[in-house]
Structures are given as C-alpha cells and as structure tokens.
C-alpha positions as MATLAB code, in Angstrom:
seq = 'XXXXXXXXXXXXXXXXXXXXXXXXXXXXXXXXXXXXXXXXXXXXXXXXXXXXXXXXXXXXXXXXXXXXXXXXXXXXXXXXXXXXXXXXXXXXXXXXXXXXXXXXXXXXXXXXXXXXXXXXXXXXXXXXXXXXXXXXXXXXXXXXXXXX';
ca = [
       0.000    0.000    0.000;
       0.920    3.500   -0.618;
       2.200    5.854    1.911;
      -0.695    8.946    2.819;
      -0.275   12.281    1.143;
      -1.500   15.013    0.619;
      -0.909   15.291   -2.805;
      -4.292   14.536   -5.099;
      -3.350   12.353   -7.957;
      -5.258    9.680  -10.406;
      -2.330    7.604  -11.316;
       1.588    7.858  -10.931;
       3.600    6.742  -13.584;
       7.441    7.130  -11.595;
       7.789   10.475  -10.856;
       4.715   11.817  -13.267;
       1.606   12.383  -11.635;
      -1.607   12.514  -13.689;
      -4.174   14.274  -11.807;
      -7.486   16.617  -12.819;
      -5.049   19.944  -12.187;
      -2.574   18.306  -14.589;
      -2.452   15.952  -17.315;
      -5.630   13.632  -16.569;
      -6.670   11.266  -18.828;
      -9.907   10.151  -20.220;
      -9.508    6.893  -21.124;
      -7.746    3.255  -19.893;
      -6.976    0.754  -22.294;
      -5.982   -2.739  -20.232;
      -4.950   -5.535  -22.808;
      -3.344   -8.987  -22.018;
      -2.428  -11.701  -24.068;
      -1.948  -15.513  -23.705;
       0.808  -17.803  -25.799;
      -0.658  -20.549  -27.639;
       1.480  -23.060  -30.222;
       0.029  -25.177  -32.517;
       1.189  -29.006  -32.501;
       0.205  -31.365  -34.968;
      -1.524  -34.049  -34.036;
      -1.052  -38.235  -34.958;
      -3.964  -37.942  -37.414;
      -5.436  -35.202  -39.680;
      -8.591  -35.365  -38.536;
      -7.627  -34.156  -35.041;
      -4.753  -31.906  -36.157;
      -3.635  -29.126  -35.176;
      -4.204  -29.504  -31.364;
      -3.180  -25.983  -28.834;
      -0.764  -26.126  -26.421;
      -0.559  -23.050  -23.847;
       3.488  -21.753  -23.614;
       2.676  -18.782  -21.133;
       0.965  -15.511  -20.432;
       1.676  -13.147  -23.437;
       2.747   -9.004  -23.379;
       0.635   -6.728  -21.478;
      -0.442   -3.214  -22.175;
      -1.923   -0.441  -21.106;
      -2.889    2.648  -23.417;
      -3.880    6.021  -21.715;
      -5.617    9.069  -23.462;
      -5.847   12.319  -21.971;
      -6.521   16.238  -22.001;
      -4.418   19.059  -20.552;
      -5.632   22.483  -20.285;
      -2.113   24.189  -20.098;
      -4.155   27.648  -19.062;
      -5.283   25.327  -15.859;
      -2.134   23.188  -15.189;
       1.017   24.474  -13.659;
       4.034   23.825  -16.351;
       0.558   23.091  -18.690;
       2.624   23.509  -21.568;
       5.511   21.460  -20.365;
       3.353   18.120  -19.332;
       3.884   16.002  -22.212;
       7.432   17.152  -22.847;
       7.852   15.789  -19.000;
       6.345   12.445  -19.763;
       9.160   12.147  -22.712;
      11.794   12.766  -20.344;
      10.328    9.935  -18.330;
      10.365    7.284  -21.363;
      14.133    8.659  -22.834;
      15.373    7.679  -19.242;
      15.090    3.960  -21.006;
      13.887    2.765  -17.191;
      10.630    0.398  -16.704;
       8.512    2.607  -14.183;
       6.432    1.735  -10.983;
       2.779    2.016  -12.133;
       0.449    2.754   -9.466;
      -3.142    4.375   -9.074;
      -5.865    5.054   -6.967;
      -8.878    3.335   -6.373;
     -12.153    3.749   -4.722;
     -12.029    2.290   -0.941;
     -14.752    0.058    0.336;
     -17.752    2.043    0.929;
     -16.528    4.886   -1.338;
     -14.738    6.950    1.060;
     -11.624    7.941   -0.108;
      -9.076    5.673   -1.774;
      -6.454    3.372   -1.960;
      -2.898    2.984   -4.173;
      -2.697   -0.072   -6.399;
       0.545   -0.774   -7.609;
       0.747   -2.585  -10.765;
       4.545   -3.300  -10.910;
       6.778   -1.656  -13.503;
       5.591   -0.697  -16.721;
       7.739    0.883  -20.055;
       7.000    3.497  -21.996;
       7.009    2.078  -25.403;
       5.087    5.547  -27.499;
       4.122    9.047  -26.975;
       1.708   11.143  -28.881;
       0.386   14.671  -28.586;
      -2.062   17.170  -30.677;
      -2.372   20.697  -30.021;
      -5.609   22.459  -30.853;
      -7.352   25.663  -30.202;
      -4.773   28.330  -30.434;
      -4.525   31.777  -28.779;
      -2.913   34.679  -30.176;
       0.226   34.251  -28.983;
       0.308   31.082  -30.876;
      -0.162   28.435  -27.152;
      -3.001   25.921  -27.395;
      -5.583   25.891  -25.501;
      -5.973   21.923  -25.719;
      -3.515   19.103  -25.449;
      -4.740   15.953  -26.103;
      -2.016   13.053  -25.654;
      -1.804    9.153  -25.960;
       0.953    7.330  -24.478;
       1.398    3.372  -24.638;
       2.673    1.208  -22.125;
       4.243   -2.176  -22.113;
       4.321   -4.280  -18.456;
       8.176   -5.072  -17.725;
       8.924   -8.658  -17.608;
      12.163   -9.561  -15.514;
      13.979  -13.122  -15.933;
      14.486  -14.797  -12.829;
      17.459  -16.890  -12.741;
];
C-alpha cells in the first residue's frame, strides 16, 4: 500500500503524476495476451491440437486532455512524460482506487511498466500562438524480468 499524502493524484507513472489539475486522462486501455502453439496431431482429422506456452505481453494505453491555461508547467506536461520514457527505465505504475464504501481511496501498484510511445495534438490556439488543448496518448508495455 501507498504511503498517505496530501498530494491529489489519479495515477503515478514514476515520478509523473496525472491528476485533474494536470495531465488527466480520459480513457484506460488494459490488454493482455496468452501464448498458444500449434502441434500437430497423430492424425489429420484431429490436427492441429493448442498447447498453452505462457501468459503473453501486457499493455496499457492512456488518453488524456491538458488544459495548459489550468495546469502548472501546462505547456511542459507532455514534454515531462518524454523525459520519463528517454530515461530507457521500466517505471512503478500505481493508481488510486475507490475504498470500500466509497470513502476515499487506496494505491494499487501494478509493478513496472515501459513506456514504449508518446503522442500529442495541439488544438485551439490563442494569439500568442499556445493551445488551448492538449490531447495526448501514451502506450505502455508491463516489464517482464527473468528470474534466474
């Protein structure tokens, strides 16, 4: 379990918090996959037959919205996730979820997770050329260690 603090945050990817005041995103995308071979079988008839090598790659793709007008460093928020990814380090993934009987909330940590892409769009420009909407996508890959 996570240590208290005051700090408000949805999810913490290492050091990068994504929170409402921040860069919060809009949308989870949890995929896991499972290892199957194909082996032939003594006759054609009951050929080929599955046999199950292993659990497969997880992922994990996040969308989101920054308002850099409501976010301090706003404009700086995906540039910081980069800097996060070119450190070439898996990450400790954790978030928060609702506690039993919805007061307040938990952390969950999900082990360490690579940043495999990055994605931005800027829309909605002022004047002086800023956006006034970031959307971003960033992709995630679960980090696998070999025990030996």
């Amino acid at each position: 379990m996570m240590a208290s603090s005051n700090k408000n945050y949805m999810m913490k990817l290492g050091e990068f918090e994504f929170a409402v005041k921040a860069a919060s995103f809009n949308k989870l995308s949890y995929a896991s996959s499972y290892r199957w071979e194909p082996n032939e079988a003594p006759t054609k008839t009951n050929s080929p037959l599955m046999q199950y090598i292993g659990p497969g790659e997880r992922t994990l793709d996040i969308e989101g919205i920054i308002y850099p007008q409501m976010a301090a460093n706003g404009l700086k928020q995906v540039d910081d996730m980069r800097k996060q990814a070119s450190r070439g380090e898996p990450l400790q993934l954790c978030y928060v979820e609702a506690a039993a009987g919805g007061i307040g909330g938990v952390g969950r940590i999900l082990g360490k997770w690579c940043i495999s892409s990055i994605n931005e769009e800027r829309t909605l420009f002022l004047a002086d050329g800023n956006p006034r909407e970031i959307t971003f996508s960033m992709s995630l890959k679960a980090y696998k260690f070999k025990v030996e």
